[in-house]
N, C-alpha and C positions, 0 to 999 in steps of 0.2 A: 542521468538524463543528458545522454551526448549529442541529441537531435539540435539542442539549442547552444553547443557548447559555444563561447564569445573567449579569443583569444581572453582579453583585459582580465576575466572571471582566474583566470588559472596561470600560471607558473608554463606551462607548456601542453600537447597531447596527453591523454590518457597513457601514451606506451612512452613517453618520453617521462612524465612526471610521475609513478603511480604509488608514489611516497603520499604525496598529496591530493590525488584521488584519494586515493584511498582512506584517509583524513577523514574529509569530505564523505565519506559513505557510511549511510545509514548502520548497514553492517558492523561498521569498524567500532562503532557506539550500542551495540544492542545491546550489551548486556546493565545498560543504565537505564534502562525501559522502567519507566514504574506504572506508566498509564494505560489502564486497556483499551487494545490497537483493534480497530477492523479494517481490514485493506480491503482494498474495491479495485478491481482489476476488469478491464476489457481483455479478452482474450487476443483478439487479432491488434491489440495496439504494439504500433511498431515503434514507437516515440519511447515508451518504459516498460516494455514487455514483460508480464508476469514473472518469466523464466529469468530475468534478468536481476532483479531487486524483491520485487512481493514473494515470493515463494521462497527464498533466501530468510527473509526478515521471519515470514511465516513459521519453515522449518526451526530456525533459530530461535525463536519466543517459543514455542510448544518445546524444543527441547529444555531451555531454560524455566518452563512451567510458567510462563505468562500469560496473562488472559489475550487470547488472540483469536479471530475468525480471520477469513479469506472467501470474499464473496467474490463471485467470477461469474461475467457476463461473456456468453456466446457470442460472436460476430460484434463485437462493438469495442472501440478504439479509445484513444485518450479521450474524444470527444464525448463520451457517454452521456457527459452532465449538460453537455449542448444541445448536440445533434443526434444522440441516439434514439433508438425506437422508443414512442412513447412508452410503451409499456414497462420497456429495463429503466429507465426514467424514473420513472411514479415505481417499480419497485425497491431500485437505488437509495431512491427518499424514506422509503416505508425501515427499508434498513436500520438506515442512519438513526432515524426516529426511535426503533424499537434500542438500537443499541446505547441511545443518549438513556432513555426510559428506562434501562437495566440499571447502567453504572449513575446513572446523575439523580434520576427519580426512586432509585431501590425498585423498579415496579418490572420483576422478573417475569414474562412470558414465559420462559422454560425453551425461548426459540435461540439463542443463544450460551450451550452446554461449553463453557470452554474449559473442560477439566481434563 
């Protein structure tokens, strides 16, 4: 998330430091994942775009056989959980709900196959 990058946060730029980026990257850590992940992605978000971190993490956990989904909203930004269309909103929440309801309640839908 280099939109918000704050000198003080880091050592130097991403291309000056990327020892330490790097650290710092989900990535760098995936294979200690023990919890199952749903990542939630706006597509046009330009702040941590899909292609940039989620689809990385994504491919990574499914190659490592972890329980992973990737739900991806058309047209809608980092701000999804703001200011996006009510509708991807109230489906967003339906998600989160159904995937708490799998892993935290045992109460499988069958709408989340992560195998």
């Amino acid at each position: 998330d280099f939109a918000l990058f704050q000198p003080v946060w880091f050592r130097g730029a991403p291309w000056e430091e990327q020892e330490d980026f790097a650290e710092r990257s989900a990535i760098t850590h995936v294979a200690k994942v023990t919890t199952p992940l749903m990542l939630i992605e706006g597509e046009t978000d330009m702040r941590t775009p899909a292609s940039d971190g989620g689809e990385q993490m994504f491919r990574a956990l499914k190659y490592l056989k972890k329980p992973v989904v990737m739900v991806r909203f058309p047209d809608e930004t980092h701000e999804l959980s703001r200011s996006g269309k009510p509708s991807h909103r109230l489906e967003r929440l339906r998600h989160i709900v159904g995937w708490f309801d799998k892993y935290l309640q045992e109460q499988d839908s069958g709408a989340y196959d992560v195998r």
